[in-house]
N, C-alpha and C positions, 0 to 999 in steps of 0.2 A: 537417603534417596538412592533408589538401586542404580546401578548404573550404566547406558545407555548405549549399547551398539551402535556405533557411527562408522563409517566409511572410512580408513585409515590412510595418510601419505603422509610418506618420507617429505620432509621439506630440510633443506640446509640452513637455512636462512635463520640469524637468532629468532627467535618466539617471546613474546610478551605483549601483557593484556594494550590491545588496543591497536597492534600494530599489521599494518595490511603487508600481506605476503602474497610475491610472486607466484603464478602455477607455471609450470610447463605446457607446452601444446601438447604432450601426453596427459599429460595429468586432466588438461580442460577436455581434451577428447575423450576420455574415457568418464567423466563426469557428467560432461552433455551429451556424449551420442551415448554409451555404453549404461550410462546406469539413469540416463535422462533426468537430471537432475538442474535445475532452475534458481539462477540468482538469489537468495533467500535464503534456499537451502543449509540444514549445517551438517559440516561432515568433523573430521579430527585431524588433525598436524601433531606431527610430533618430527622428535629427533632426539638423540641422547642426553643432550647437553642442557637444554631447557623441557622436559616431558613432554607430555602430552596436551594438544590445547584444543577447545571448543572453537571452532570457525565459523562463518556464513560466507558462503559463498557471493562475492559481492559484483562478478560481472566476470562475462566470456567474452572474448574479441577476436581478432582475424589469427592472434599468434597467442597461444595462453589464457589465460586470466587472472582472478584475484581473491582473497580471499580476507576476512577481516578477523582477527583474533578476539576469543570474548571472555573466555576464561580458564584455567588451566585446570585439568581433569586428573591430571598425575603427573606427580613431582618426578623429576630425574632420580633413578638410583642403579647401582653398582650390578655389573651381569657378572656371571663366571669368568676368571683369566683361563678362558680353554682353548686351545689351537687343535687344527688341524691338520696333516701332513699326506698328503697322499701323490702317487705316481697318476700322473693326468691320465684320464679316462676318453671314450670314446662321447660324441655330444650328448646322444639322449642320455648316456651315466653319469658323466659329468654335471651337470644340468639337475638332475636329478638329487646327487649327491650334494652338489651344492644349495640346494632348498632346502633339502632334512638336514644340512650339520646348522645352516641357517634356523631351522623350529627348534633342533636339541640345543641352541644357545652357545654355540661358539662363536669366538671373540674375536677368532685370526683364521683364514683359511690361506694354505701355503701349495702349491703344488711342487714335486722335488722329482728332479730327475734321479731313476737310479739305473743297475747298469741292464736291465729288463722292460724297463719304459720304451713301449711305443711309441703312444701318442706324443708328438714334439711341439705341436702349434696348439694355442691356445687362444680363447677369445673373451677377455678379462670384461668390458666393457658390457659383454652379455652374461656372464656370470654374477655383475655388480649387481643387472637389475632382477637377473633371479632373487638373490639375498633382499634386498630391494622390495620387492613382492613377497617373498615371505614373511620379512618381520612384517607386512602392514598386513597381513595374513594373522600372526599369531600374537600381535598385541607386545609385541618387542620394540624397544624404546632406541636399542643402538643395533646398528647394522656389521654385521663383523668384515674386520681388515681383508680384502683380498688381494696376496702377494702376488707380483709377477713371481713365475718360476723360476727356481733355478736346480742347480746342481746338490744332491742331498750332504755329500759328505764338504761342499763347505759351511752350509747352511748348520751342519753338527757341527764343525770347526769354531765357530764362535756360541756355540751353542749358550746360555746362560745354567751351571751346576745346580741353582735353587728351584728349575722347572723340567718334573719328573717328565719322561719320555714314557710315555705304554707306547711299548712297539707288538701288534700284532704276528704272534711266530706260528705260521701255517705249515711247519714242521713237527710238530706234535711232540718237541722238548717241554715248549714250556708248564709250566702252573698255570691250572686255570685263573681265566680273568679274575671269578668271584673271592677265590682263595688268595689271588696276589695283592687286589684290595683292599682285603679286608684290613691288613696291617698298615695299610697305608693312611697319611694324614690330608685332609680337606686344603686347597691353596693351588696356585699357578700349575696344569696340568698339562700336557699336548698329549696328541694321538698321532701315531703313525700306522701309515696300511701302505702295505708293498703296491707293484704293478698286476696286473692278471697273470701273468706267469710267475707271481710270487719273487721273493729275494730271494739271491745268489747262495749259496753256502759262506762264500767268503763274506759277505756283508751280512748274512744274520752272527758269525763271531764277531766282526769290528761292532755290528751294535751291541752285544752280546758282552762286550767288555767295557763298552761306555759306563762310568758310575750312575750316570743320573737314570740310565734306561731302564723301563720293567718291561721284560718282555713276556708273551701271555697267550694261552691259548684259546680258542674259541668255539672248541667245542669238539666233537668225533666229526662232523661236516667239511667238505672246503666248500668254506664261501666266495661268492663274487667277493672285488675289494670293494665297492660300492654297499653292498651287502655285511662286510665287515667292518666298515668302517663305524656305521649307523650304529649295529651291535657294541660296537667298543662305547661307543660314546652315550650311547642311552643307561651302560653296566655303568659308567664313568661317573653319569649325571645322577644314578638313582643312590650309590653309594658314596660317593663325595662331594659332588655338584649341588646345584639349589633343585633338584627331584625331594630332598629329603623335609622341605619345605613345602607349606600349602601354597595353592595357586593366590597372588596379591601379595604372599608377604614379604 
């Protein structure tokens, strides 16, 4: 049976056949006024933990609605360990940025202050539901972590040795990306990408001597960070990530 394009929502709430789940007043507003959709209706629930499930939409009310679970369309299974590490961006890049690392399948998004970081404030709770909107966008099962910010070099301080660093070096030392990959092996990955004004001299050596770091270059261009980040992680995904797999499997 091919398989059926349905309307996709994050839901928290465990999933199994038969069991009525909560909607949000978002969720019912954008179900009956946005896509006019009528009690009866079936759309999809999913969440990482129990996949993906066949619903019918079982009633709207003054705050929310409901929804009846009927059978499950796709099992849970395992996305890439990939983080992402970036100096906070301006909203529309930010915003932005965190949608596409959300489609490329990242698993953690971190923002880190360094010592060229502008932007200071951050609005987590509106980045959630960008990530939020993407995966029920692109058929993604888990939603990736996002960290409050902090400070980059304690956040390396406890860094764990087993999960390689690609740090982005827009000084034109490093090996390109394609050639530093190539030797490298598939498993627990992060990306980092500087601020708009690039990293310090002094903090490209301090990462520059970290063991776990590969540092890389990305091209003859300078890029936005916004714009390098996506490049690091699409080079990332298509040489060591689940790119090297068909879509489903």
């Amino acid at each position: 049976m091919a398989y059926q394009a349905l309307t996709r929502l994050y839901v928290e709430a465990p999933l199994s056949a038969g069991a009525e789940i909560a909607l949000d007043d978002q969720q019912a507003h954008y179900l009956q006024h946005v896509l006019r959709l009528a009690p009866g209706a079936e759309i999809a629930l999913f969440n990482g933990s129990d996949g993906e499930w066949a619903a019918r939409i079982e009633a709207f009310g003054r705050k929310g609605g409901s929804a009846r679970l009927l059978s499950q369309r796709r099992a849970p299974r395992p996305e890439p360990d990939l983080w992402l590490l970036f100096a906070p961006l301006k909203r529309a890049r930010i915003d932005y940025l965190v949608e596409k690392a959300t489609e490329l399948g990242v698993s953690a998004i971190w923002p880190v202050y360094t010592a060229r970081t502008v932007v200071e404030r951050l609005n987590l709770d509106r980045l959630r539901a960008h990530a939020r909107e993407a995966a029920e966008q692109t058929e993604r099962l888990h939603l990736p972590e996002i960290h409050p910010a902090e400070d980059l070099a304690k956040l390396l301080a406890r860094w764990a040795p087993d999960r390689p660093l690609l740090v982005c070096d827009e000084s034109g030392a490093a090996p390109p990306i394609a050639a530093a990959l190539g030797a490298r092996a598939p498993g627990p990955w992060a990306v980092l990408v500087g601020p708009e004004g690039g990293f310090t001299d002094m903090e490209l050596d301090g990462l520059r001597n970290l063991p776990f770091v590969c540092a890389v270059g990305l091209g003859p261009r300078v890029l936005r960070a916004d714009t390098a980040a996506i490049a690091a992680l699409a080079l990332l995904q298509a040489h060591l990530g689940d790119w090297r797999a068909g879509r489903g499997a």
